[in-house]
N, CA, C and O of each residue as an XYZ file, in Angstrom:
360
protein
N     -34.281     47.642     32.589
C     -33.194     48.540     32.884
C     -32.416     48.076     34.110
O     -31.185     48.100     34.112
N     -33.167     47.630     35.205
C     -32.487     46.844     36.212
C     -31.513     45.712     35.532
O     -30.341     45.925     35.843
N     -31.644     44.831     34.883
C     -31.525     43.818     34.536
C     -29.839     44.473     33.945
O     -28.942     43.851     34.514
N     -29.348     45.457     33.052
C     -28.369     46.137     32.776
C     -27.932     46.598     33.826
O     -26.976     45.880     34.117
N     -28.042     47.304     34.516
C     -27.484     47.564     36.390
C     -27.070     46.547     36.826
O     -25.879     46.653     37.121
N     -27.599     45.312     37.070
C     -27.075     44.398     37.523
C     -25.707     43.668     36.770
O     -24.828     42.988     37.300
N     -25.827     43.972     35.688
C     -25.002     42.724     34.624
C     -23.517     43.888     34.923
O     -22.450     43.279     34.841
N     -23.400     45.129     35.183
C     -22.732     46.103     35.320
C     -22.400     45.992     36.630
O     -21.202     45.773     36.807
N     -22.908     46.053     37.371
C     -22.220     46.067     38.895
C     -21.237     44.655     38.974
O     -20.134     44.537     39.508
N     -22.167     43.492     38.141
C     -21.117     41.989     37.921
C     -19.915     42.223     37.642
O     -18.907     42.093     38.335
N     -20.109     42.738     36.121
C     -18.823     43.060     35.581
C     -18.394     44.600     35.865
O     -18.779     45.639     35.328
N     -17.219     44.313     37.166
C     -16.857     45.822     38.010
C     -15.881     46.529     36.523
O     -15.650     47.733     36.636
N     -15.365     45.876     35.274
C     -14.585     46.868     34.722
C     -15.210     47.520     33.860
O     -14.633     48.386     33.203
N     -17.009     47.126     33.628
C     -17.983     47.592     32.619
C     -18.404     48.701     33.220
O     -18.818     49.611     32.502
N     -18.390     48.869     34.717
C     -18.816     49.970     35.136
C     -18.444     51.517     35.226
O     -19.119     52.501     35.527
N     -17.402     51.392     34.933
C     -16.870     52.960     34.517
C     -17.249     52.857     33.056
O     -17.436     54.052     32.827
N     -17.481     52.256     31.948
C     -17.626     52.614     30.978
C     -18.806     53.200     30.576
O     -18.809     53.988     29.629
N     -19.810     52.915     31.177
C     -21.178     53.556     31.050
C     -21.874     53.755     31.910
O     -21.872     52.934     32.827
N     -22.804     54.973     31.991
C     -23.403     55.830     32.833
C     -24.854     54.882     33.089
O     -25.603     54.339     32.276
N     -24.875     54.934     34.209
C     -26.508     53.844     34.189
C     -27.804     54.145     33.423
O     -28.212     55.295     33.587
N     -28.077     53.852     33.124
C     -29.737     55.059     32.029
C     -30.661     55.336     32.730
O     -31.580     55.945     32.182
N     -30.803     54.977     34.338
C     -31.521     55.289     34.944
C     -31.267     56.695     35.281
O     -32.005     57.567     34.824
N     -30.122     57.025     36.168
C     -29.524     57.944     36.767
C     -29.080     58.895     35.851
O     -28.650     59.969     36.270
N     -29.142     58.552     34.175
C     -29.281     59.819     33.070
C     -30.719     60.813     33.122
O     -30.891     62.027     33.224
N     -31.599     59.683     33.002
C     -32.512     60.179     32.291
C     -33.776     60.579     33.289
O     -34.425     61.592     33.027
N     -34.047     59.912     34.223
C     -35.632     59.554     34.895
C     -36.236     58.713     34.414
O     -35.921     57.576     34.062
N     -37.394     59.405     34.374
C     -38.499     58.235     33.603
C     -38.688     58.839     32.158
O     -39.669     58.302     31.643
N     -38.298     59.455     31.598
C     -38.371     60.005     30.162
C     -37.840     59.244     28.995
O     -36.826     58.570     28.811
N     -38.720     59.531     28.376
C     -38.901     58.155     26.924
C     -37.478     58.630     25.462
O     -36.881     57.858     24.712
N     -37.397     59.905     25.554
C     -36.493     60.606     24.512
C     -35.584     61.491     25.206
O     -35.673     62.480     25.932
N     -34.230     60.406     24.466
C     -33.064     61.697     25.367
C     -32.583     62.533     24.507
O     -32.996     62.347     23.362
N     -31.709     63.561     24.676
C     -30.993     64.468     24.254
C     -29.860     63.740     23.743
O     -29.489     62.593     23.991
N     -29.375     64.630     22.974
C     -27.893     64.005     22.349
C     -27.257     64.388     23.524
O     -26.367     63.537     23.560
N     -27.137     64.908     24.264
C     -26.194     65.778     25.629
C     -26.135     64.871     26.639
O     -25.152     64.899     27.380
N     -27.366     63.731     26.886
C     -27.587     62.904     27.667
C     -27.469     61.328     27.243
O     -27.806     60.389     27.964
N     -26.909     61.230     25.897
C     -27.083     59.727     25.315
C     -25.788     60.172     25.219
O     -25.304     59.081     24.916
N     -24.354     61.300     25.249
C     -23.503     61.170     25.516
C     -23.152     61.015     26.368
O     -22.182     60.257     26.321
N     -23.543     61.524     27.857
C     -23.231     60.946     28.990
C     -22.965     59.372     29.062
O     -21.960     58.793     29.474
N     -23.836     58.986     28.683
C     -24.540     57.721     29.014
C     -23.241     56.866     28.668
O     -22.640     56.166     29.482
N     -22.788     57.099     26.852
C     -21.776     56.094     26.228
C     -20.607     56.829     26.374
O     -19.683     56.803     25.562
N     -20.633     57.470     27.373
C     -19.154     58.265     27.922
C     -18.453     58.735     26.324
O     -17.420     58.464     25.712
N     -19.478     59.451     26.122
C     -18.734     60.387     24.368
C     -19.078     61.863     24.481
O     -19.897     62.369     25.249
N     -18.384     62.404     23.670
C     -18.466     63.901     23.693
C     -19.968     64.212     23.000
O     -20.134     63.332     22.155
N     -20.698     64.784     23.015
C     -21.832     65.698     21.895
C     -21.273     65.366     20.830
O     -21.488     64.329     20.204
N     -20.512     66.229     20.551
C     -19.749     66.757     19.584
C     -19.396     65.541     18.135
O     -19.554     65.654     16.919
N     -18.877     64.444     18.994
C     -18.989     63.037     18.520
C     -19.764     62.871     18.141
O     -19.478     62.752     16.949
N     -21.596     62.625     18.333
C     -22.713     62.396     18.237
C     -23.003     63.046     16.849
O     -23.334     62.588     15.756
N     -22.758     64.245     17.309
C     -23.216     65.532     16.068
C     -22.456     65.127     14.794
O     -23.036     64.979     13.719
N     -21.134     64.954     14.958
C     -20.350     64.723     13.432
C     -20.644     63.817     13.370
O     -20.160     63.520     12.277
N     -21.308     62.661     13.825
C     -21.222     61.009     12.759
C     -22.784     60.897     12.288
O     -23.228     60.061     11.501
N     -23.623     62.087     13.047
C     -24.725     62.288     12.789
C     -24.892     63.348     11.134
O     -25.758     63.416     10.263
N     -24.030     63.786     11.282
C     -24.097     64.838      9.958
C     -23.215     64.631      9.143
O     -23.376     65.414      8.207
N     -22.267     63.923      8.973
C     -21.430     63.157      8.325
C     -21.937     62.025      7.385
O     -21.289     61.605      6.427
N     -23.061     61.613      7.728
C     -23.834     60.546      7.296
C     -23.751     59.296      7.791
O     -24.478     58.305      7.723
N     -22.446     59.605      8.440
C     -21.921     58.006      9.064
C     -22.727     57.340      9.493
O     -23.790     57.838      9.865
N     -22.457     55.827      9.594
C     -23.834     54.625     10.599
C     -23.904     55.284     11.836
O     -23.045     56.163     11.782
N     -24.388     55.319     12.763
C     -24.741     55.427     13.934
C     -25.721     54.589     14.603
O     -26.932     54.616     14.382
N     -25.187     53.926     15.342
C     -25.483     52.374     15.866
C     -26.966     52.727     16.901
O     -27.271     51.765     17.607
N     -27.607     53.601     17.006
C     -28.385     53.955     17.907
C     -29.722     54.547     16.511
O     -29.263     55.175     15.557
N     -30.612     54.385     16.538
C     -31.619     54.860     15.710
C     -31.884     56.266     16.047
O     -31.614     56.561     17.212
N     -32.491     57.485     15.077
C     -32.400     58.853     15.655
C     -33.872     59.278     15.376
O     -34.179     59.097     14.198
N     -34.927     59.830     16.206
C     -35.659     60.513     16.344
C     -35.453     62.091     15.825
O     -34.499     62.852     15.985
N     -36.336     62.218     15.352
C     -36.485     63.999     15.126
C     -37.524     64.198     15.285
O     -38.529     63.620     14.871
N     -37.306     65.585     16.303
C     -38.614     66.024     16.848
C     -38.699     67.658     16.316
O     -38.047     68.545     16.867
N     -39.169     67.784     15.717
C     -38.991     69.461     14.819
C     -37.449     69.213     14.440
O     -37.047     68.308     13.708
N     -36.806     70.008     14.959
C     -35.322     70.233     14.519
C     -34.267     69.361     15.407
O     -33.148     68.985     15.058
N     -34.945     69.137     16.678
C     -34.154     68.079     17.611
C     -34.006     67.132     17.011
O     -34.629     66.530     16.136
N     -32.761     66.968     17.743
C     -32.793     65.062     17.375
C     -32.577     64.822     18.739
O     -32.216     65.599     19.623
N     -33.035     62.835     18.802
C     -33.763     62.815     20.229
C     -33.322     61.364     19.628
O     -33.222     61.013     18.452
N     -33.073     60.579     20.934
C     -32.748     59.205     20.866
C     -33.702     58.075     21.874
O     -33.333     58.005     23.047
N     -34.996     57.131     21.423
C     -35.335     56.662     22.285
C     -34.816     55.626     23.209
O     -34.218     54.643     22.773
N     -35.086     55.870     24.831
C     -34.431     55.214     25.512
C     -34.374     53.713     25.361
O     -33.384     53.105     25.767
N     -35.631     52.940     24.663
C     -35.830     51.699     24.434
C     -34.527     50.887     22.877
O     -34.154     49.819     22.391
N     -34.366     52.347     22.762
C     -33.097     51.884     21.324
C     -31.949     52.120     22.086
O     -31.274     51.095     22.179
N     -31.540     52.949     22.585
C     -30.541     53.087     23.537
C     -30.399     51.916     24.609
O     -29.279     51.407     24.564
N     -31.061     51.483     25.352
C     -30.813     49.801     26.529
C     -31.018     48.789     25.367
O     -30.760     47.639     25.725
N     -31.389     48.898     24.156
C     -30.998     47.717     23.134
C     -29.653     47.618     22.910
O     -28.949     46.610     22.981
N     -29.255     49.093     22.548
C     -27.676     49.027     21.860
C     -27.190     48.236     23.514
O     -26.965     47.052     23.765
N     -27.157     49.577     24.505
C     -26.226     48.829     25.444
C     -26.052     46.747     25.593
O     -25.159     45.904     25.677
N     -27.608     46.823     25.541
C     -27.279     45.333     25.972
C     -26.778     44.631     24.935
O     -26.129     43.671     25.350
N     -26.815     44.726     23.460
C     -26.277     43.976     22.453
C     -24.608     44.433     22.886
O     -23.870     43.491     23.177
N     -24.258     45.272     22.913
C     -22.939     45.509     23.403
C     -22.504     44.682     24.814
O     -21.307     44.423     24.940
N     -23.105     44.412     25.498
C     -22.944     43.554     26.930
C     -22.977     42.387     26.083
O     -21.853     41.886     26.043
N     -23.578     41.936     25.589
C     -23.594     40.499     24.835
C     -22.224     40.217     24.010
O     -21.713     39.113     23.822
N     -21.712     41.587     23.524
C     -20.697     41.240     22.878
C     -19.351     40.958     23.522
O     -18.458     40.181     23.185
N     -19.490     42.128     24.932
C     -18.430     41.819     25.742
C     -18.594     40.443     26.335
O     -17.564     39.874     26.697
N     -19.702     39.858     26.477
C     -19.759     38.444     27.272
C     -19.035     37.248     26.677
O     -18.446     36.325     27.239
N     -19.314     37.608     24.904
C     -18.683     36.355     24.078
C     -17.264     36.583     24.581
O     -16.723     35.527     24.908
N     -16.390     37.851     24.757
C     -15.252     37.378     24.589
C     -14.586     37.422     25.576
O     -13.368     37.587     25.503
N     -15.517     37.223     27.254
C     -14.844     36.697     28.298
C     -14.948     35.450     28.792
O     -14.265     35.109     29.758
């Protein structure tokens, strides 16, 4: 997770785009949809319709009874495959 902090503070215009996952979450293994929006600077709301829509959703989804819950280890995957993508095209 450091290792994403750092690559973010590098690139100063990546840093408004996403919320650090440290400073979301703590040390907790499953986030909230409320808190994995923070994170990719998106509404809930967003989350919820592409979630019930059927649409892809690039993040894998946990259900925990009726929650849905996103693990943090799939979440710093997406981010960093996304850092990888911004890297090819600078």
């Amino acid at each position: 997770m450091r290792v994403l902090q750092k690559l973010l503070c590098a690139l100063g215009e990546l840093e408004d785009m996403y919320m650090p996952i440290e400073s979301a979450i703590g040390n907790r293994r499953l986030l909230k949809v409320e808190e994995l929006a923070s994170i990719l600077t998106l509404k809930p709301k967003t989350i919820y319709n592409r979630l019930s829509k059927g649409q892809h959703f690039p993040i894998p989804v946990k259900r925990v009874g009726r929650s849905i819950r996103f693990d943090t280890k799939d979440v710093q995957a997406f981010l960093d495959n996304e850092q990888g993508k911004r890297d090819d095209l600078i």
